[in-house]
SEVOVEX-240855 format. One record per atom (N, C-alpha, C, O): residue number from 1; residue in one letter; atom name; x, y, z. Coordinates in Angstrom, 3 decimals. Atoms other than C-alpha are relative to their C-alpha. Layout:
REM SEVOVEX-240855
node resi->NUM, resn->a, name->CA, u->X, v->Y, w->Z
...
END
This chain:
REM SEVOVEX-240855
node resi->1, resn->x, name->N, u->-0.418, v->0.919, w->-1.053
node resi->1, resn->x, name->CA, u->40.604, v->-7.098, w->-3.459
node resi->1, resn->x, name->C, u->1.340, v->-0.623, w->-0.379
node resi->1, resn->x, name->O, u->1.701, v->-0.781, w->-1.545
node resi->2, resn->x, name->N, u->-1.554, v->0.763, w->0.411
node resi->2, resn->x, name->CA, u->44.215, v->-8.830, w->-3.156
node resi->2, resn->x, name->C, u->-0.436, v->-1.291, w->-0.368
node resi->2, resn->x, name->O, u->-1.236, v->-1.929, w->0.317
node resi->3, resn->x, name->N, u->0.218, v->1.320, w->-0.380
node resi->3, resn->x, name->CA, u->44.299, v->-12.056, w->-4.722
node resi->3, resn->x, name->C, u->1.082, v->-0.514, w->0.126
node resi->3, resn->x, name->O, u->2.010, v->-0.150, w->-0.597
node resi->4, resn->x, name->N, u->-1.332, v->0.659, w->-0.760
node resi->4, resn->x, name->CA, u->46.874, v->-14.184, w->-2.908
node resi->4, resn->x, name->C, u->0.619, v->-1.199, w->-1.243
node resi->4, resn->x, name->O, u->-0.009, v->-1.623, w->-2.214
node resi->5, resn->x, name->N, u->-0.687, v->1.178, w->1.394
node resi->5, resn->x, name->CA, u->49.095, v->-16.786, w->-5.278
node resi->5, resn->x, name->C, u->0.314, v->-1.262, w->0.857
node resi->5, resn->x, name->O, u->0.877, v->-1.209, w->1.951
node resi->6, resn->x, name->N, u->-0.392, v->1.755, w->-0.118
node resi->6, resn->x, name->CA, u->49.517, v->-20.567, w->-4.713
node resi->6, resn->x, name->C, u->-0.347, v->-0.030, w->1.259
node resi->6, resn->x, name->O, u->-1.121, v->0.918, w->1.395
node resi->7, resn->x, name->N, u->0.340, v->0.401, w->-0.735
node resi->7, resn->x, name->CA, u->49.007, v->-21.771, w->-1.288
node resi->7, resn->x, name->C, u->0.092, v->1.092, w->1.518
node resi->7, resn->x, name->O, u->0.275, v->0.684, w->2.665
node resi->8, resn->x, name->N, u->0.057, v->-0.884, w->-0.770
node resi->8, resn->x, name->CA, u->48.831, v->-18.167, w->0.513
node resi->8, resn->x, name->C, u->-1.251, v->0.387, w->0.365
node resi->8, resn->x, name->O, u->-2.049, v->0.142, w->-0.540
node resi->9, resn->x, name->N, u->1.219, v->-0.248, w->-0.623
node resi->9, resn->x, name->CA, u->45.835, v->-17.000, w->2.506
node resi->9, resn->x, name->C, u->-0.295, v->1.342, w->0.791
node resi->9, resn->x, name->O, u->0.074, v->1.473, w->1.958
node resi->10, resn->x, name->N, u->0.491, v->-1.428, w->0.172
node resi->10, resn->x, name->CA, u->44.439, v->-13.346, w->2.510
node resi->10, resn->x, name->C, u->-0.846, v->0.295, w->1.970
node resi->10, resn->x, name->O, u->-2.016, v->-0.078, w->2.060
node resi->11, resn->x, name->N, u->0.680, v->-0.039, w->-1.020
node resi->11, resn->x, name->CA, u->43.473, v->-12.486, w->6.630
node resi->11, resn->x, name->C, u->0.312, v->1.159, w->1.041
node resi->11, resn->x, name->O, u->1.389, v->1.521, w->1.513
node resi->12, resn->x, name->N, u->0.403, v->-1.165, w->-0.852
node resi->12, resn->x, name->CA, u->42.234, v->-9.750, w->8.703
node resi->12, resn->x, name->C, u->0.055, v->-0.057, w->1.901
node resi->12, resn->x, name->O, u->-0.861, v->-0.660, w->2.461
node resi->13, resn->x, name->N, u->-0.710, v->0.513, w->-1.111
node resi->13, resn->x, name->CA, u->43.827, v->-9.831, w->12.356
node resi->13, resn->x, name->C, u->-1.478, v->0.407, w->0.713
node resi->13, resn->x, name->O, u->-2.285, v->0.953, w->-0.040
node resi->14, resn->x, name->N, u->1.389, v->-0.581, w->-1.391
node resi->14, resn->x, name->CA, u->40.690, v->-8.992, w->15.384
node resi->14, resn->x, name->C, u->1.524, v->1.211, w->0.606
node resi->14, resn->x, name->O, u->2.701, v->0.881, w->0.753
node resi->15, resn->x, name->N, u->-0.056, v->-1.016, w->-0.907
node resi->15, resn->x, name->CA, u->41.851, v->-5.847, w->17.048
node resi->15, resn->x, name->C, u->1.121, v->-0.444, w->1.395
node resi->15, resn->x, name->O, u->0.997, v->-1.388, w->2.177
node resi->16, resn->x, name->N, u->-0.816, v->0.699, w->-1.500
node resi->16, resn->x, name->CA, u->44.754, v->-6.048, w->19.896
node resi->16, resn->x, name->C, u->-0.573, v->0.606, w->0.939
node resi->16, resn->x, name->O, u->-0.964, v->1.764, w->0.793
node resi->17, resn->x, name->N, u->0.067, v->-0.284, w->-1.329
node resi->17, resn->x, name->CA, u->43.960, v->-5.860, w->23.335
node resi->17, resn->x, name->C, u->0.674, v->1.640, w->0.569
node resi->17, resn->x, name->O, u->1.891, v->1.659, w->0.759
node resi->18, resn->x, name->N, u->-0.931, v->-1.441, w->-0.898
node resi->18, resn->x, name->CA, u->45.053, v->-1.929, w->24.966
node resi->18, resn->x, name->C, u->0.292, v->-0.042, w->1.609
node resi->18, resn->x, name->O, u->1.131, v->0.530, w->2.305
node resi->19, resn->x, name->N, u->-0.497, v->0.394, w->-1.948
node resi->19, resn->x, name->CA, u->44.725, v->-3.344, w->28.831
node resi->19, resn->x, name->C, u->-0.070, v->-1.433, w->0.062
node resi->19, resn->x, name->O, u->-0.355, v->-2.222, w->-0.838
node resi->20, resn->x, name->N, u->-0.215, v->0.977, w->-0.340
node resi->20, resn->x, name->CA, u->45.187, v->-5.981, w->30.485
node resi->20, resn->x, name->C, u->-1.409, v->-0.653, w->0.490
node resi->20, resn->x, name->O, u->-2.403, v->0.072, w->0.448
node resi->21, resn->x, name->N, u->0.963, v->0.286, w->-0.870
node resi->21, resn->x, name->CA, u->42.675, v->-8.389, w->32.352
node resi->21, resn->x, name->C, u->0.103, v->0.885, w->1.106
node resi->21, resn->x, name->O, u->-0.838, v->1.423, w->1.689
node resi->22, resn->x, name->N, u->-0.085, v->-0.777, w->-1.908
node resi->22, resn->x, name->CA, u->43.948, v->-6.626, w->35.586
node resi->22, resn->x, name->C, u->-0.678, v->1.409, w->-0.099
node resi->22, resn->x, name->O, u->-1.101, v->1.905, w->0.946
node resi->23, resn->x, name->N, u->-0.102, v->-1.691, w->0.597
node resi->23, resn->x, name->CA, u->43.220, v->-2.749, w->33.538
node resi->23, resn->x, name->C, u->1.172, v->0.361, w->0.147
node resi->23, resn->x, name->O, u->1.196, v->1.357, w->0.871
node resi->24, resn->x, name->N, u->-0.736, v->-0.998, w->0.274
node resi->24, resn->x, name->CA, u->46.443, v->-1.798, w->32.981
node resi->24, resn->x, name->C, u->-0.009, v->-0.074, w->-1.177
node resi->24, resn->x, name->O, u->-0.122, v->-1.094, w->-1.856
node resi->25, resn->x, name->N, u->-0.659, v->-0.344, w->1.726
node resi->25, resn->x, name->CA, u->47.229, v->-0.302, w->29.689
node resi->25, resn->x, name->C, u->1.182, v->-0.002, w->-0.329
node resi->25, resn->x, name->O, u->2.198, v->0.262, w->0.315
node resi->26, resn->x, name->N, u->-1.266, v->1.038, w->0.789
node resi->26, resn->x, name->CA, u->49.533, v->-1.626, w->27.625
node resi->26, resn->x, name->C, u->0.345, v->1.520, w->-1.304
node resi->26, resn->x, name->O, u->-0.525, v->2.175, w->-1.877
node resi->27, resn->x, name->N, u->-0.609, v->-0.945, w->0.711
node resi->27, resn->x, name->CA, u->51.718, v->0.974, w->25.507
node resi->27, resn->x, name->C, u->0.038, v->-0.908, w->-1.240
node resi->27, resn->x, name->O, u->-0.001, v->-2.138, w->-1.210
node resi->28, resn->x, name->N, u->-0.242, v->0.731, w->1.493
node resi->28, resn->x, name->CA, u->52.109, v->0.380, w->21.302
node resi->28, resn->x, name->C, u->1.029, v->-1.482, w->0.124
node resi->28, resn->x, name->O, u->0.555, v->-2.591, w->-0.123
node resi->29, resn->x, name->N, u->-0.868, v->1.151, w->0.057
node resi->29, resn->x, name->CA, u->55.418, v->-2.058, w->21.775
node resi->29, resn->x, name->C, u->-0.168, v->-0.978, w->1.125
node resi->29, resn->x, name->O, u->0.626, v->-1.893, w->1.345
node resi->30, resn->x, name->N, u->0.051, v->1.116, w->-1.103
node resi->30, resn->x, name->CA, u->54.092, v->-3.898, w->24.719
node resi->30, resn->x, name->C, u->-1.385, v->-0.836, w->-0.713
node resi->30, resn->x, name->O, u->-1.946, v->-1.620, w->0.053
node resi->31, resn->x, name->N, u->1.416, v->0.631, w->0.484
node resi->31, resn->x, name->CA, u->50.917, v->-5.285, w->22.606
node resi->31, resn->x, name->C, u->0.657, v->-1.114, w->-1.120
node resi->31, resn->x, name->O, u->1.462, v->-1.102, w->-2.051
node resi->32, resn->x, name->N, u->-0.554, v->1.286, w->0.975
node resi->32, resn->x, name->CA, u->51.419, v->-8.462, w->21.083
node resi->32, resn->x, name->C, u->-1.479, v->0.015, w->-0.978
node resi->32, resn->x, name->O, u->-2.649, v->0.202, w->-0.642
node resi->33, resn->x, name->N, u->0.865, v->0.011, w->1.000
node resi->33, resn->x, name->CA, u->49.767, v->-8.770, w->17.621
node resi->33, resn->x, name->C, u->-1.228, v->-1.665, w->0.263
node resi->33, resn->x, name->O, u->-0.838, v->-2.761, w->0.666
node resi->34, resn->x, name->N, u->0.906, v->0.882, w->-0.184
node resi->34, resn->x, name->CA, u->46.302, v->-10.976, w->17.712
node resi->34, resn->x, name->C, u->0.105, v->-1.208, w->-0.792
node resi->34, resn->x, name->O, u->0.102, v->-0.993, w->-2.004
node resi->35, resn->x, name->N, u->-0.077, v->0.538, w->0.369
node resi->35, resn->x, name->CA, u->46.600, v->-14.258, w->17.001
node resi->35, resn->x, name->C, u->-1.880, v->-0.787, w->-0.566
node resi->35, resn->x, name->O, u->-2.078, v->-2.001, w->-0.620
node resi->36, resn->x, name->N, u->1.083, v->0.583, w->0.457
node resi->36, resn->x, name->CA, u->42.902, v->-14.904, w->15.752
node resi->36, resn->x, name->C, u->0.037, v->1.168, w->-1.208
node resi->36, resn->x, name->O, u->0.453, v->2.327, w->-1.215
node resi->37, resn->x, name->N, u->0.606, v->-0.850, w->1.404
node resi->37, resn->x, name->CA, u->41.815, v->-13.587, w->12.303
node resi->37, resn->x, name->C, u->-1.081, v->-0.801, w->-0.574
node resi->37, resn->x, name->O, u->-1.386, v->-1.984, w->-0.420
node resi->38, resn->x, name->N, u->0.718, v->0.427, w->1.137
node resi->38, resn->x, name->CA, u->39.429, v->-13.710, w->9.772
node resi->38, resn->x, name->C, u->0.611, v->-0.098, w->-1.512
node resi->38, resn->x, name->O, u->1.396, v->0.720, w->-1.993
node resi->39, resn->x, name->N, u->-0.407, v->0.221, w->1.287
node resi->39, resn->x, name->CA, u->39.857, v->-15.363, w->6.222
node resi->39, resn->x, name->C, u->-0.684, v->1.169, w->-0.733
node resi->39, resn->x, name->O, u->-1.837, v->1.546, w->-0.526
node resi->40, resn->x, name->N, u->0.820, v->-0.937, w->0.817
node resi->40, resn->x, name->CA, u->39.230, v->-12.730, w->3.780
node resi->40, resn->x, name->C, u->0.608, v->-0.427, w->-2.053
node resi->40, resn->x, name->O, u->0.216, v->0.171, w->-3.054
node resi->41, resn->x, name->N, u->-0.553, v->0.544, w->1.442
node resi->41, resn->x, name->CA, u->40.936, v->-14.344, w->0.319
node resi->41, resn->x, name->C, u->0.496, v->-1.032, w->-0.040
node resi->41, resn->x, name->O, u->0.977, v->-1.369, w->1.042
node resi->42, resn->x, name->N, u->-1.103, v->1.279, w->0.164
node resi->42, resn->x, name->CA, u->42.661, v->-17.438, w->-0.777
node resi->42, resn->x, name->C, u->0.345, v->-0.130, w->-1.349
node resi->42, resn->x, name->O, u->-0.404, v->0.110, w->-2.296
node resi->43, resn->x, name->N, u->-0.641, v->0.438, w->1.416
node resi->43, resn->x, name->CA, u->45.151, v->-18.510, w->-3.617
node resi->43, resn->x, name->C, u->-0.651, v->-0.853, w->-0.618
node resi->43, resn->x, name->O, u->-1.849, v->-1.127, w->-0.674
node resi->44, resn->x, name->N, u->1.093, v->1.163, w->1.420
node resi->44, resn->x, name->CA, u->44.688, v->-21.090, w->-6.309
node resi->44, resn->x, name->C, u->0.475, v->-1.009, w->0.960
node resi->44, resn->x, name->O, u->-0.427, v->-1.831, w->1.118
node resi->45, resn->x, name->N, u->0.171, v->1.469, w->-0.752
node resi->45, resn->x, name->CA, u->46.107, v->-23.875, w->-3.836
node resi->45, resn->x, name->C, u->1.338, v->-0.242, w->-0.694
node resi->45, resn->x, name->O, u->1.719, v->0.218, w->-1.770
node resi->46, resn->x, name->N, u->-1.524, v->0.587, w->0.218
node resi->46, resn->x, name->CA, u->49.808, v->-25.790, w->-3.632
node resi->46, resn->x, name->C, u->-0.498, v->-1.089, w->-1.063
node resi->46, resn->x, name->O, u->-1.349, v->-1.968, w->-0.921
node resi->47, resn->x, name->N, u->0.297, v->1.226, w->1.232
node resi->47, resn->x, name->CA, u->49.781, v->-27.789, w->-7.004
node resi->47, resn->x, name->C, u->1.364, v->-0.871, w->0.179
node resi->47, resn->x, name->O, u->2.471, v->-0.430, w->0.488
node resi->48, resn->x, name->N, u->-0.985, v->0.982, w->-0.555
node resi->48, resn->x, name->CA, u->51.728, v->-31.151, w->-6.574
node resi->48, resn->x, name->C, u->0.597, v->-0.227, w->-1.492
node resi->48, resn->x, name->O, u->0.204, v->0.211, w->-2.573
node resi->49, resn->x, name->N, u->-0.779, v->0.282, w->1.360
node resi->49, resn->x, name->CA, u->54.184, v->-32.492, w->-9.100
node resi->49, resn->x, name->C, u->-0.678, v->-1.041, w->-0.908
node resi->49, resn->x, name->O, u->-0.156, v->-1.548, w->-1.901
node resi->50, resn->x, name->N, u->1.211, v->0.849, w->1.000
node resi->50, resn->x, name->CA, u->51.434, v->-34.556, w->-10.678
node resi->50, resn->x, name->C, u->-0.679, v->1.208, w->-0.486
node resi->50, resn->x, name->O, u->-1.384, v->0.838, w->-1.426
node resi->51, resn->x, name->N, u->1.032, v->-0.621, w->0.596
node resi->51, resn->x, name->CA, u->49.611, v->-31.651, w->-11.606
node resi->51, resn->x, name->C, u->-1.323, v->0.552, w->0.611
node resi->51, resn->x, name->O, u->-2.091, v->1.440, w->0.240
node resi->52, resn->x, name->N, u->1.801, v->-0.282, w->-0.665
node resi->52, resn->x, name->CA, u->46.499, v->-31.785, w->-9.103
node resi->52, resn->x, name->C, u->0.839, v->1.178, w->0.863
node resi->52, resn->x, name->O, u->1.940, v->1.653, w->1.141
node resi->53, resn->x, name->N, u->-0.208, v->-1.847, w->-1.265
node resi->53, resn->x, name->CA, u->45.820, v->-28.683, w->-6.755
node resi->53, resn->x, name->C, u->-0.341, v->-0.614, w->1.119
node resi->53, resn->x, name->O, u->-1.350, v->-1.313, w->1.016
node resi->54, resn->x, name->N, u->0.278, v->0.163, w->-1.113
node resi->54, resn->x, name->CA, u->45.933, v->-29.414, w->-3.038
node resi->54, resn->x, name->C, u->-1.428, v->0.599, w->0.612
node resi->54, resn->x, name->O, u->-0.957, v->1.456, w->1.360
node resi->55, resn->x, name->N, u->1.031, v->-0.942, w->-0.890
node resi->55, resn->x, name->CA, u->42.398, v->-27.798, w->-1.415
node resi->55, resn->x, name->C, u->0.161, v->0.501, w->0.937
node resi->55, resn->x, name->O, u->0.947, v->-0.037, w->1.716
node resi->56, resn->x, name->N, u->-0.342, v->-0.779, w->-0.912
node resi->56, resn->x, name->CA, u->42.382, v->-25.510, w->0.749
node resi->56, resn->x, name->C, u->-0.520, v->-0.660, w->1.618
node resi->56, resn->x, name->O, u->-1.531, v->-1.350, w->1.484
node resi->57, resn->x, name->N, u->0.834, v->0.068, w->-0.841
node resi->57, resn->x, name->CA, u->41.533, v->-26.149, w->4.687
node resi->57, resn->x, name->C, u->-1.007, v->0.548, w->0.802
node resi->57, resn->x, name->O, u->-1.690, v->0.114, w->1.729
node resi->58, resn->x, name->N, u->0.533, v->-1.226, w->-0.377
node resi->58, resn->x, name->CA, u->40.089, v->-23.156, w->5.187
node resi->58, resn->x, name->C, u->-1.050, v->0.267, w->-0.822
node resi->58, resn->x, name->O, u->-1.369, v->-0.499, w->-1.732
node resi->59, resn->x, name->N, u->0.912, v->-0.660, w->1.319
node resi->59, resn->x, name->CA, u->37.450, v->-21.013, w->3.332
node resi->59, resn->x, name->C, u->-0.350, v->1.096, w->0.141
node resi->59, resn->x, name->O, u->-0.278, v->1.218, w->1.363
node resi->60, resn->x, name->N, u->-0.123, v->-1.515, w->-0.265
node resi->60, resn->x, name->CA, u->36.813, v->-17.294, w->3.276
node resi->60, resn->x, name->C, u->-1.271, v->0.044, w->1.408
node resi->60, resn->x, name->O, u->-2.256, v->-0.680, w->1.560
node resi->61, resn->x, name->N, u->1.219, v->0.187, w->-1.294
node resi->61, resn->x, name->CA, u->34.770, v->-16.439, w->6.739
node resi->61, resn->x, name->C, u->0.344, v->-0.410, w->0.732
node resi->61, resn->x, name->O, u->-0.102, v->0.005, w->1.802
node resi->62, resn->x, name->N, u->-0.429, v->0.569, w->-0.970
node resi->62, resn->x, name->CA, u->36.580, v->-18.527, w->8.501
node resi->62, resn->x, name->C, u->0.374, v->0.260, w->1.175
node resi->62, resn->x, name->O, u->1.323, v->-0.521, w->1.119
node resi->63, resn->x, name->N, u->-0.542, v->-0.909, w->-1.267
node resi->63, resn->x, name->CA, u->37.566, v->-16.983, w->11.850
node resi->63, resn->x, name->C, u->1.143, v->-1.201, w->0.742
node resi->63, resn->x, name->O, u->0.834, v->-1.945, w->1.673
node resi->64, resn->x, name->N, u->-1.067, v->0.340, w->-0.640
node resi->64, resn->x, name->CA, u->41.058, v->-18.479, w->12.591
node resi->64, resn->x, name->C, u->1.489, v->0.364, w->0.837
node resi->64, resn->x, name->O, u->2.208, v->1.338, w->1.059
node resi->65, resn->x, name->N, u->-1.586, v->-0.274, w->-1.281
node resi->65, resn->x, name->CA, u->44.078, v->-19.133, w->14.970
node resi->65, resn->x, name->C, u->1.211, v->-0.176, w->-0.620
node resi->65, resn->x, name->O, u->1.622, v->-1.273, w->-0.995
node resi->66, resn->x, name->N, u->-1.432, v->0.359, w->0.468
node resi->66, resn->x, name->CA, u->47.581, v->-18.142, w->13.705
node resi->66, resn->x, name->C, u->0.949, v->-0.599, w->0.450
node resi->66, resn->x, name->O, u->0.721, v->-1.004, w->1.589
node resi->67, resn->x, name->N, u->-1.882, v->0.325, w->-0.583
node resi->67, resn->x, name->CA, u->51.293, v->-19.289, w->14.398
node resi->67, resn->x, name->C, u->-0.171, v->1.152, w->0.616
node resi->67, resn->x, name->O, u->-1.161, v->1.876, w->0.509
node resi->68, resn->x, name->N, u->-0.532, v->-0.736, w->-0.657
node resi->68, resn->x, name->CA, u->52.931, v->-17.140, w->16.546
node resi->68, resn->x, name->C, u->0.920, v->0.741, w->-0.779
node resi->68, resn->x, name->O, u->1.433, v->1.850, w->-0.630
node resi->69, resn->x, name->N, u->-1.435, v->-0.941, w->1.260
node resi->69, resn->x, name->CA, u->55.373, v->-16.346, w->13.630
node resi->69, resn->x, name->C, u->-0.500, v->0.201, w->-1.191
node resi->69, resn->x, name->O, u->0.080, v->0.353, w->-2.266
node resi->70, resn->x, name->N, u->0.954, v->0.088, w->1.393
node resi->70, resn->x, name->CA, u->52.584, v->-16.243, w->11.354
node resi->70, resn->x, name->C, u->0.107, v->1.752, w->-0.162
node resi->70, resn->x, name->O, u->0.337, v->2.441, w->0.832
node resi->71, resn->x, name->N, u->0.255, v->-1.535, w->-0.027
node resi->71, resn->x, name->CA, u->52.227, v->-12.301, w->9.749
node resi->71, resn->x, name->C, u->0.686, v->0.929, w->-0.243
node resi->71, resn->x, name->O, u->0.293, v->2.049, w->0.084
node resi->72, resn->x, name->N, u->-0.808, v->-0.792, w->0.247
node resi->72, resn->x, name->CA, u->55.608, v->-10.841, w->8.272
node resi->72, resn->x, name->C, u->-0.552, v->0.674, w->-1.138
node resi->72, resn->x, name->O, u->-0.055, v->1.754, w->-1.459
node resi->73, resn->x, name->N, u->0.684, v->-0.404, w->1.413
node resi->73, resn->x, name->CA, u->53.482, v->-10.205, w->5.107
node resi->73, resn->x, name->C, u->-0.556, v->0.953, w->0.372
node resi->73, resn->x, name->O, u->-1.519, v->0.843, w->-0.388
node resi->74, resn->x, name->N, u->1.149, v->-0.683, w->-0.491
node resi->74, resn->x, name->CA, u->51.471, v->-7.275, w->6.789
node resi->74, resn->x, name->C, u->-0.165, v->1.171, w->-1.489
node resi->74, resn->x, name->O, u->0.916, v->1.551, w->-1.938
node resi->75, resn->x, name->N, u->0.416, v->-0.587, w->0.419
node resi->75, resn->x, name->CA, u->49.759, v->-5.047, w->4.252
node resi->75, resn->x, name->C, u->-1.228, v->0.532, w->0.048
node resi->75, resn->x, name->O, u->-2.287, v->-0.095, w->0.102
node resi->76, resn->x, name->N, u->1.723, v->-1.055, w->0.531
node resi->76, resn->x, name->CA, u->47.025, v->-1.755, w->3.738
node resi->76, resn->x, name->C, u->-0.375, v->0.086, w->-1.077
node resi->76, resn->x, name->O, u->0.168, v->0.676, w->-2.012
node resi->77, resn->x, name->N, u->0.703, v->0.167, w->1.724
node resi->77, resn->x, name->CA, u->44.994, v->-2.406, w->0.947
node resi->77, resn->x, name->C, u->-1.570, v->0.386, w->0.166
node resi->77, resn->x, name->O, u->-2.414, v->-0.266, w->0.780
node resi->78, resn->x, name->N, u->1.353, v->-0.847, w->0.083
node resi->78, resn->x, name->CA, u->41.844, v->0.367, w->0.149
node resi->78, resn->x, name->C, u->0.106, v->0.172, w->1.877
node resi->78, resn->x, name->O, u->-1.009, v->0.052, w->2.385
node resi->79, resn->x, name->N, u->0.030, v->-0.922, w->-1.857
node resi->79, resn->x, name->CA, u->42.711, v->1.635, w->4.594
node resi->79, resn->x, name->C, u->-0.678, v->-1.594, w->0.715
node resi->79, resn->x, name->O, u->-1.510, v->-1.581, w->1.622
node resi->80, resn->x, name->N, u->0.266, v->1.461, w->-0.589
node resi->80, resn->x, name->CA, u->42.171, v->-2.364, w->5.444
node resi->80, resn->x, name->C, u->1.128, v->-0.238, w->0.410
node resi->80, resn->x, name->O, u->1.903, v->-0.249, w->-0.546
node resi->81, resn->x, name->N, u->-1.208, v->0.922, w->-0.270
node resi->81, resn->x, name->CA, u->45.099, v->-3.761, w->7.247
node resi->81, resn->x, name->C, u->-0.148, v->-1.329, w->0.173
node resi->81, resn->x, name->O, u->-0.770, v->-1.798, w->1.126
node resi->82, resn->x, name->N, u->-0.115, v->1.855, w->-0.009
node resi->82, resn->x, name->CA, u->45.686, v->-7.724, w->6.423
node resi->82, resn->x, name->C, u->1.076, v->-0.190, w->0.206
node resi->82, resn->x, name->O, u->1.945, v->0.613, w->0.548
node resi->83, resn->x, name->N, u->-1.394, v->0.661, w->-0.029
node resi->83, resn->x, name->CA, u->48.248, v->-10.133, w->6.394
node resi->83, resn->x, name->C, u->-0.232, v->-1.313, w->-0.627
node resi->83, resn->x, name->O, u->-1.002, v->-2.138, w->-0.135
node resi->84, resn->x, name->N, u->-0.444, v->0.645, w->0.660
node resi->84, resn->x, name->CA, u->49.330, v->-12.344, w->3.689
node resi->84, resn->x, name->C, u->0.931, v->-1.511, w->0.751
node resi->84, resn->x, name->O, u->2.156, v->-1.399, w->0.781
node resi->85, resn->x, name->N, u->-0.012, v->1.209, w->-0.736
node resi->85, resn->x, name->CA, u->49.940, v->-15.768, w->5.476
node resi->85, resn->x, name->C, u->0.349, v->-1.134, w->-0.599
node resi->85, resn->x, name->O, u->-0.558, v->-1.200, w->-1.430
node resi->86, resn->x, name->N, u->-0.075, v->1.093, w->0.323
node resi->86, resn->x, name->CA, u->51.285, v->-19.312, w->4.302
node resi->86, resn->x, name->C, u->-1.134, v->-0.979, w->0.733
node resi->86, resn->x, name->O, u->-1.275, v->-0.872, w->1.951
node resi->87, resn->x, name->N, u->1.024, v->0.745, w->-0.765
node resi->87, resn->x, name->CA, u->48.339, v->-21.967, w->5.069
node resi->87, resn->x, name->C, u->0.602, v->-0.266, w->1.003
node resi->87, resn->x, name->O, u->0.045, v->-0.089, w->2.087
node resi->88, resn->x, name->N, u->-0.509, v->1.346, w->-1.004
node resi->88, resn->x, name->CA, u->50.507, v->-23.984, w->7.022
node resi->88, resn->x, name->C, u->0.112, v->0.700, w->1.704
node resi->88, resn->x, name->O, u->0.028, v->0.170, w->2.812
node resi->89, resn->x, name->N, u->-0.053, v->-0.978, w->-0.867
node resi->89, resn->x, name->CA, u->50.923, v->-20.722, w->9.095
node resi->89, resn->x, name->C, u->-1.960, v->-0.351, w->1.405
node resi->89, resn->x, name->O, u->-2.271, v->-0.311, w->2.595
node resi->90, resn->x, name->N, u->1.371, v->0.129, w->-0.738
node resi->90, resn->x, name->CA, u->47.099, v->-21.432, w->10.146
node resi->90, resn->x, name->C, u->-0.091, v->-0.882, w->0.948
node resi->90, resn->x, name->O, u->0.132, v->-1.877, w->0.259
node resi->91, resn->x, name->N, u->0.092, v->1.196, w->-0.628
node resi->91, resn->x, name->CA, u->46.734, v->-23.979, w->12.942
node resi->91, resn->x, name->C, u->-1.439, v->0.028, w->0.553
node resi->91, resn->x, name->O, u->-1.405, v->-0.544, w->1.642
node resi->92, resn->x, name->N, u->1.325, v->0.307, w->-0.143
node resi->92, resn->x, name->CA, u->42.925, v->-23.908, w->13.403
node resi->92, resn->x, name->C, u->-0.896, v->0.534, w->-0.302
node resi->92, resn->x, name->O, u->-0.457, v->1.618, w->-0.687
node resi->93, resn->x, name->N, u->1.332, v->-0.346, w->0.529
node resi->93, resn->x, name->CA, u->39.530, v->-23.016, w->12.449
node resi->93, resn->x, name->C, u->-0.471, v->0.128, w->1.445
node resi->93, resn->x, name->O, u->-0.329, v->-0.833, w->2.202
node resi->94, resn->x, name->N, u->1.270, v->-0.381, w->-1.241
node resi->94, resn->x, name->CA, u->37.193, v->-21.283, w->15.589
node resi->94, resn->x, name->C, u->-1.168, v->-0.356, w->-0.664
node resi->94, resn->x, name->O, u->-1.366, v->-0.075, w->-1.846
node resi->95, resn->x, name->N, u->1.024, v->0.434, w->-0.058
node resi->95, resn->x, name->CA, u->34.193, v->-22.700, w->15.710
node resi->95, resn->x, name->C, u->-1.448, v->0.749, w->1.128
node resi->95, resn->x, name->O, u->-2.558, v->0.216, w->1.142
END
């Protein structure tokens, strides 16, 4: 498994959409990448200039909502495609 470094977060995108609500199908460059994922790893956590480690807000399992600019990190690791993420990148937890 990847493990991510300092305050990066290991996550598995859900599947894009191929049609639309209406049914049309949507070609490769017309599909916008999914902004929900699942947590699948996390770093050791942003350590402050005192020394302590920030906690994470997240936790593996988590099924969350990215940025929009979240996801330049994309990597296949063992025929898995993830994406290597800054927390801050995360803006919510699904419930």
């Amino acid at each position: 498994m990847i493990k991510p470094l300092g305050e990066r977060v290991v996550v598995k995108r859900e599947k894009e959409e191929t049609k639309t609500a209406t049914g049309i199908i949507l070609g490769e460059h017309s599909k916008d990448k999914s902004r929900i994922a699942t947590v699948v790893a996390l770093g050791t956590g942003r350590i402050l200039d005192n020394g302590k480690t920030v906690p994470f807000n997240v936790k593996v399992g988590d099924k969350v909502f990215l940025s929009s600019y979240a996801g330049d990190n994309e990597v296949t690791y063992e025929g898995e495609d993830l994406t290597i993420v800054d927390q801050s990148q995360i803006l919510a937890v699904i419930e």
